[in-house]
C-alpha positions in Angstrom: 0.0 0.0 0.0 1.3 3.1 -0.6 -0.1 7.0 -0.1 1.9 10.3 -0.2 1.2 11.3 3.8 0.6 8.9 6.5 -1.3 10.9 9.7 -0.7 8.2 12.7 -3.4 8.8 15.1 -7.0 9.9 14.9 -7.6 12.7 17.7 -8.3 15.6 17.0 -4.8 17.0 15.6 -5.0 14.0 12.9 -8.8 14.3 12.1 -7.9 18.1 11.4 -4.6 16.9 9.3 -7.4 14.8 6.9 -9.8 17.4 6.8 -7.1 20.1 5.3 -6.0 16.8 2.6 -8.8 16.6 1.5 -8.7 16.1 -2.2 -4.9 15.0 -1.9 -3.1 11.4 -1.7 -3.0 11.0 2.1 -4.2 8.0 5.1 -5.0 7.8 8.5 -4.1 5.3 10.3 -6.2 4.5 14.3 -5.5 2.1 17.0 -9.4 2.2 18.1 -12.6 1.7 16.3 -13.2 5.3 15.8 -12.0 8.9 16.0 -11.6 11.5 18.5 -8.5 10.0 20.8 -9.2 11.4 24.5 -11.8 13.8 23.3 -14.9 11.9 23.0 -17.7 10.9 25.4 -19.9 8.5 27.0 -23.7 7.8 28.3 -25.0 5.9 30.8 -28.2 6.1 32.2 -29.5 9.5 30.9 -25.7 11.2 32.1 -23.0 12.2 29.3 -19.6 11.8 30.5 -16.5 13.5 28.3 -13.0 12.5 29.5 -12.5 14.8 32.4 -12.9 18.3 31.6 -13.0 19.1 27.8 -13.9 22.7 27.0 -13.2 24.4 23.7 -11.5 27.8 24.7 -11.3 29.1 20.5 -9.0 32.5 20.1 -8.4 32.2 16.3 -11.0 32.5 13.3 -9.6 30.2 11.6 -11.1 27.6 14.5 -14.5 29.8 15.0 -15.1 29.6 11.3 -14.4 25.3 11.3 -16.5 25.3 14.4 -19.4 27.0 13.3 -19.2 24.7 10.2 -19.2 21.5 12.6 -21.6 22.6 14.5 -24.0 25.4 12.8 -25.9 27.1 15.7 -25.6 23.8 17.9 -23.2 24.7 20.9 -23.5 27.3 23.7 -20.8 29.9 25.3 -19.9 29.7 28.5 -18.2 31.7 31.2 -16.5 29.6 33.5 -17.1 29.0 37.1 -14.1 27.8 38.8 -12.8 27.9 42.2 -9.9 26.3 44.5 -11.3 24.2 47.5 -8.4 24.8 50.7 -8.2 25.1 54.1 -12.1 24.4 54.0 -13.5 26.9 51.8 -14.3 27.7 48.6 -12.1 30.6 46.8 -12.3 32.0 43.0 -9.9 31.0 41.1 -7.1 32.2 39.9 -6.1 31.6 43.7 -3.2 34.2 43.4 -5.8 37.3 43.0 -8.8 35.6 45.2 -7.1 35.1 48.5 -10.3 36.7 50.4 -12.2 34.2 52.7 -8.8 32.2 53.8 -7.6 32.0 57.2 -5.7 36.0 57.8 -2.4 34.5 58.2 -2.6 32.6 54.6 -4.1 35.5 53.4 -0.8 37.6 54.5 1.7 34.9 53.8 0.5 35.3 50.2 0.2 39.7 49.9 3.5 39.7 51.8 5.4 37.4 49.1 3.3 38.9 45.9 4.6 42.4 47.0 8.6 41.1 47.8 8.1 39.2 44.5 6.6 41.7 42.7 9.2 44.5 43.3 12.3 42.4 44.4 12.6 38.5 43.3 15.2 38.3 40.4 13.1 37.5 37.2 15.7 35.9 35.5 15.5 32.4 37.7 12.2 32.3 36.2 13.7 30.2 33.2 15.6 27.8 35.7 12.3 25.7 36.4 8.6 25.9 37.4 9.7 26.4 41.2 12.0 29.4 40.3 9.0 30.5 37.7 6.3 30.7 40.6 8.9 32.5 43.4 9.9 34.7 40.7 6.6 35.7 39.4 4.1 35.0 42.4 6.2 34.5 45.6 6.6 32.6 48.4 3.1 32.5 50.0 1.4 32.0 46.8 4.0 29.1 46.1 3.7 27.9 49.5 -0.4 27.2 49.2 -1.5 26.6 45.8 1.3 26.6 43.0 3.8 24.1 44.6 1.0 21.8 46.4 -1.7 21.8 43.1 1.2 21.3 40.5 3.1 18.4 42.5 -0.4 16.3 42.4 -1.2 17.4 38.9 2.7 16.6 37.4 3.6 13.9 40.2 7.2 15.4 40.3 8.1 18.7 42.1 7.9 21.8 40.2 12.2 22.0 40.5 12.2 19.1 38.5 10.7 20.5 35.3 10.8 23.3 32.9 8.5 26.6 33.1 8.1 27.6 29.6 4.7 27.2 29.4 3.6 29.3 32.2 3.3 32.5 30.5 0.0 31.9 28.7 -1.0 28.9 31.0 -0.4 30.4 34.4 -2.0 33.5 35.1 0.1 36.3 36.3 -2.0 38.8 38.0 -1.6 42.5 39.1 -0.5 44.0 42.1 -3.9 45.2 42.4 -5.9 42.5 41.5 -3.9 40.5 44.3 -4.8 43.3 47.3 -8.3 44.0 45.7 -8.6 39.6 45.7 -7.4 39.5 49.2 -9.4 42.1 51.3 -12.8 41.9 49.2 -15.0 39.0 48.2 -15.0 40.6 44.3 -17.7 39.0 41.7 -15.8 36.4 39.3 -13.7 38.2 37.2 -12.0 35.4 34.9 -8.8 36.1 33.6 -6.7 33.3 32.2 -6.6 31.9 28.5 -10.4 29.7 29.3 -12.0 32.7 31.2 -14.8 31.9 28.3 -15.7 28.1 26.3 -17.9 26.7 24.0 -19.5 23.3 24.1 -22.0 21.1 22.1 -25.6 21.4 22.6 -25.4 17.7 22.1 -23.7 14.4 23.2 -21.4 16.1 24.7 -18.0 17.1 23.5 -17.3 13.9 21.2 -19.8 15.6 18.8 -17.1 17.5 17.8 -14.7 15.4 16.3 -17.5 13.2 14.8 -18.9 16.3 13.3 -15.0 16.5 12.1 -15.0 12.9 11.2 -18.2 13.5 9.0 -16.7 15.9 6.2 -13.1 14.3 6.3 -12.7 11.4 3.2 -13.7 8.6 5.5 -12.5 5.9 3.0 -8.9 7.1 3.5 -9.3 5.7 7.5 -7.8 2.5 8.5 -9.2 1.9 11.8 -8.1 -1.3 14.5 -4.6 -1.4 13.6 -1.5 0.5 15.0 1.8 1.2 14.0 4.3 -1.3 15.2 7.5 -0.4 13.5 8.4 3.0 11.0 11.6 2.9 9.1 12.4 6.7 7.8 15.0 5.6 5.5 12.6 3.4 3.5 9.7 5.2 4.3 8.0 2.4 5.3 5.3 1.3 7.7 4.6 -1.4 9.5 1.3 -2.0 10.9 -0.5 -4.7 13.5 -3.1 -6.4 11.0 -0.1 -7.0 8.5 0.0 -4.0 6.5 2.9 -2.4 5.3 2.8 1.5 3.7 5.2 3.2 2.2 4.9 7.1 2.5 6.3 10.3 1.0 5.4 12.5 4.1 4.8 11.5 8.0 2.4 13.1 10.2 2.4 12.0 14.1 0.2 12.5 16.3 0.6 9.5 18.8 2.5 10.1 21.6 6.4 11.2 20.9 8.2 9.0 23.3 6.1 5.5 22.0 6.7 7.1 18.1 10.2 6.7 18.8 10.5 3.3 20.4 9.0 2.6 17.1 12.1 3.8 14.8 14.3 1.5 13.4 17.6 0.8 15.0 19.2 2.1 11.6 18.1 5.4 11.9 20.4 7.8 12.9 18.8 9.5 16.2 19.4 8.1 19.6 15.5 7.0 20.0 15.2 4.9 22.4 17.7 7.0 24.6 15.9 10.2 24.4 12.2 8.1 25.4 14.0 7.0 28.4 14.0 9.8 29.7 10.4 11.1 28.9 8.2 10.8 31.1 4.2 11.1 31.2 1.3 11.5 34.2 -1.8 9.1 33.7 -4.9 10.5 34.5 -7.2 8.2 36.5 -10.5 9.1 36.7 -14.4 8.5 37.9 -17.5 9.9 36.2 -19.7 10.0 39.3 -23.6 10.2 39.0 -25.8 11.8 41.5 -29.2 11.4 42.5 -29.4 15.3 43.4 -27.8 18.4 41.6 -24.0 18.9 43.2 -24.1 21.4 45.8 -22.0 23.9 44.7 -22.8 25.7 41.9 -18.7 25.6 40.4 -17.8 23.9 37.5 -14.3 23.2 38.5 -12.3 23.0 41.2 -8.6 22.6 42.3 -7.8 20.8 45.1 -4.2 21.7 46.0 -3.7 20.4 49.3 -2.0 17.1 50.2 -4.2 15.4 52.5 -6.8 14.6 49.7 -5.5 12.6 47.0 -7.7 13.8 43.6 -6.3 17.3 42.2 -9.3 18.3 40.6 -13.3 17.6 40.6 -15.6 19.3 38.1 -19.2 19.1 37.5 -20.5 18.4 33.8 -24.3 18.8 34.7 -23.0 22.2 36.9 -21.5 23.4 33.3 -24.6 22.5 30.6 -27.5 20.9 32.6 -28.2 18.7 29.4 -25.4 16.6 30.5 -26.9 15.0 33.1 -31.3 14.1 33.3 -33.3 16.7 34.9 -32.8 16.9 39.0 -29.4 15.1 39.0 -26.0 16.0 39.2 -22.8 14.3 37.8 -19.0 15.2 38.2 -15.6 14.1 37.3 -12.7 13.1 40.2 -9.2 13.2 38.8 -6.0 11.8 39.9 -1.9 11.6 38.2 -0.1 9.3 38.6 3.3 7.7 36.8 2.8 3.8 38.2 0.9 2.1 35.6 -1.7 0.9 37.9 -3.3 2.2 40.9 -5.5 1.1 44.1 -8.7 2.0 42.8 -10.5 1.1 45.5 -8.2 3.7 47.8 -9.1 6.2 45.3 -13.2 5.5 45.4 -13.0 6.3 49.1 -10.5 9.3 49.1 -13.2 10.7 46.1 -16.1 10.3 48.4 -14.3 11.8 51.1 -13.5 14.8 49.3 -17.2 15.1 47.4 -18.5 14.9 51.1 -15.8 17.9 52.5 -16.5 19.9 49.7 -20.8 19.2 50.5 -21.0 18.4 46.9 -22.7 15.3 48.3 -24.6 15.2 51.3 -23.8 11.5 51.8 -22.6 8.4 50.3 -26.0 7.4 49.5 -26.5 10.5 46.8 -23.9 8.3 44.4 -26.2 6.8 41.8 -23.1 5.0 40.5 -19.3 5.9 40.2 -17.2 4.5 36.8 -13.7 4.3 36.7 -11.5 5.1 33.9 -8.1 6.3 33.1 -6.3 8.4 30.6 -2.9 6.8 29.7 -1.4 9.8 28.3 -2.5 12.6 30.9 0.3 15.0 31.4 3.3 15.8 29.9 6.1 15.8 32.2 9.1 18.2 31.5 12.2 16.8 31.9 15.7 18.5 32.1 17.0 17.5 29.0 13.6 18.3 27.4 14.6 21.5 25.1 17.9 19.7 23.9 15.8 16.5 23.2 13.0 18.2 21.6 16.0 20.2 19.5 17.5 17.2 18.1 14.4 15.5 17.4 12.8 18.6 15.5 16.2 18.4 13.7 15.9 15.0 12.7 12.5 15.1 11.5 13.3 17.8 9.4 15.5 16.0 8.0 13.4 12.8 7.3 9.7 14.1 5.9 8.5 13.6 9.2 6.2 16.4 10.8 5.1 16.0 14.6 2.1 17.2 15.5 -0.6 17.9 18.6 -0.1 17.5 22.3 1.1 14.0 22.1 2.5 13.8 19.2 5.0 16.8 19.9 4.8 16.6 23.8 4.0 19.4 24.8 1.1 20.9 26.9 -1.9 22.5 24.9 -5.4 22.8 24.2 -8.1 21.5 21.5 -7.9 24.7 19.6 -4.0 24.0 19.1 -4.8 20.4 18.2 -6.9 21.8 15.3 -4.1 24.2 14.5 -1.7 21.6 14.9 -3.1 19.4 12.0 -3.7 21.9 9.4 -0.5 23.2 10.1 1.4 19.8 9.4 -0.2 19.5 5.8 0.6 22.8 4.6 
């Protein structure tokens, strides 16, 4: 079999990659029976579960104009509603600017560093790592309870032990102002941030999306239930699991980087299997919980940064678009990382309750209509120190080879859906 480009991996970045083929010599290739990767959804029982928290935060036109195509007049706007669960109560989030309502002494902790921070922490450290990125930036008390504490859980490794170049458009850096106004007033939400606003699907949640995707792509160019099992760049050649060999002229990957690379051929020429060695990856495990009343708190997210509960985050689906869950009940999604392949899930169930119950989003056990586990194998990139020397020599090497990474996976790296859209009709240009 043969085809001019060969677009491993059927997410979003490679659905987009087909769609902007169209009418050109091209296959996609999918391990699973249909499209969408981590970005399609569930039902059970009258409830709609997506993957944890899947919101479509769209800055470019390019992506409003694809959207509106998908979806015509079928998906709403919303603002968000998020807050950070410590110390007992609930605070807006960002939690740098939205200190009010915390015990005083937190409350100072995190002025008093914002202020030393703001006009006397050396800014060039920032670059160092995350750590050195929050002190520099945010200071100590801010670090102290929510920065260090959330992104340990999130990332499973402390925030000296990997890089902080994404925090500039991730992490929102606040004002001097907003922090005092945050911390000595109870303000209305003001969301700042790059998802301050979101769309979402009237319908069947956010896997409508890439199926609407999947729907005016060349569906016949699809191979589904088969996976790459070894690439050889010099031939340009493909090996696949049902048998199939195809030879290319282009490569587009969107799997993840570091199992793309233990795929290589020993004859090719960068140190593969050295470099994925050394990358490393959070799992996300998960529950979609079901409730036999609405959650009782209106939020639709939540950080959880301190240590003595084990999930990171909880978020509410039916709290977001009430059509996600039947009328008078609630449902929400409990996350946890993780870098062991396996966990106690049983451990987790009750450390989930636990929290559900501190937070009152429950009342008791018995509101749990049922709770589903699931888990995300590729959650979380995870930084490591050699990561911008790595990622150099890789880029370098594709270049060199027809071979174009693309998406959050495929180019490990943290971003968003819109960027997985851009990502894909970026690599076929």
């Amino acid at each position: 079999m043969k085809t001019n480009t060969l677009i491993l991996g059927a997410g979003l970045t490679g659905l987009s990659a087909a769609y902007h083929s169209k009418g050109k010599d091209f296959l996609v290739v999918e391990k699973s029976d249909h499209v969408g990767g981590i970005c399609t959804s569930e039902k059970k029982n009258g409830f709609i579960f997506d993957q944890t928290g899947h919101w479509f935060h769209v800055k470019t036109p390019e992506v409003r104009l694809l959207m509106t195509r998908l979806l015509g007049e079928n998906y709403v706007e919303i603002e968000r509603k998020t807050f950070v669960f410590s110390h007992g109560v609930f605070t807006q989030y960002p939690f740098q600017s939205n200190t009010f309502g915390l015990p005083p002494q937190v409350i100072k902790e995190c002025v008093l560093g914002f202020v030393k921070a703001y006009y006397e922490n050396d800014k060039s450290k920032a670059k160092e790592n995350f750590y050195e990125w929050c002190m520099a930036y945010l200071g100590e008390g801010i670090s102290k309870h929510f920065m260090i504490p959330y992104n340990t859980k999130i990332y499973t490794v402390h925030p000296k032990d990997y890089a902080s170049h994404w925090c500039d458009y991730y992490v929102p850096k606040p004002t001097l102002e907003q922090v005092i106004e945050g911390a000595v007033t109870a303000p209305e939400q003001k969301n700042i941030g790059y998802n301050a606003k979101f769309f979402y699907p009237k319908e069947n949640g956010i896997g409508e999306l890439p199926e609407r995707l999947f729907d005016i792509c060349e569906k016949e160019k699809f191979i589904f239930n088969a996976e790459p099992v070894s690439i050889d760049v010099a031939q340009k050649k493909v090996k696949l699991s049902n048998g199939t060999e195809i030879e290319y002229e282009k490569l587009i990957n969107t799997i993840p980087l570091n199992k793309f690379l233990r795929l290589l051929s020993a004859s090719d020429t960068l140190p593969a299997r050295e470099i994925a060695d050394r990358m490393k990856i959070a799992h996300v495990s998960y529950f979609n919980a079901a409730f036999k009343k609405p959650c009782g708190h209106k939020g639709h997210w939540f950080y959880i940064p301190e240590e003595k509960f084990m999930p990171y985050r909880v978020g509410s689906f039916s709290n977001i678009f009430s059509m996600l869950a039947p009328t008078g009940k609630g449902s929400a999604y409990i996350e946890f990382t993780h870098q062991e392949e396996a966990i106690d899930t049983e451990l987790f169930y009750r450390k989930s309750v636990e929290l559900l119950l501190a937070m009152g989003l429950i009342a008791s056990e018995n509101d749990i209509e049922f709770m589903d586990y699931r888990k995300i194998d590729a959650g979380y990139v995870i930084y490591h120190k050699e990561y911008f020397d790595d990622m150099e020599l890789i880029r370098n090497w594709c270049e060199n080879n027809s071979v174009k990474l693309a998406g959050r996976y495929g180019k490990w790296t943290y971003s968003a859906m819109e960027d997985a859209i851009l990502d894909g009709m970026n690599a076929v240009k």
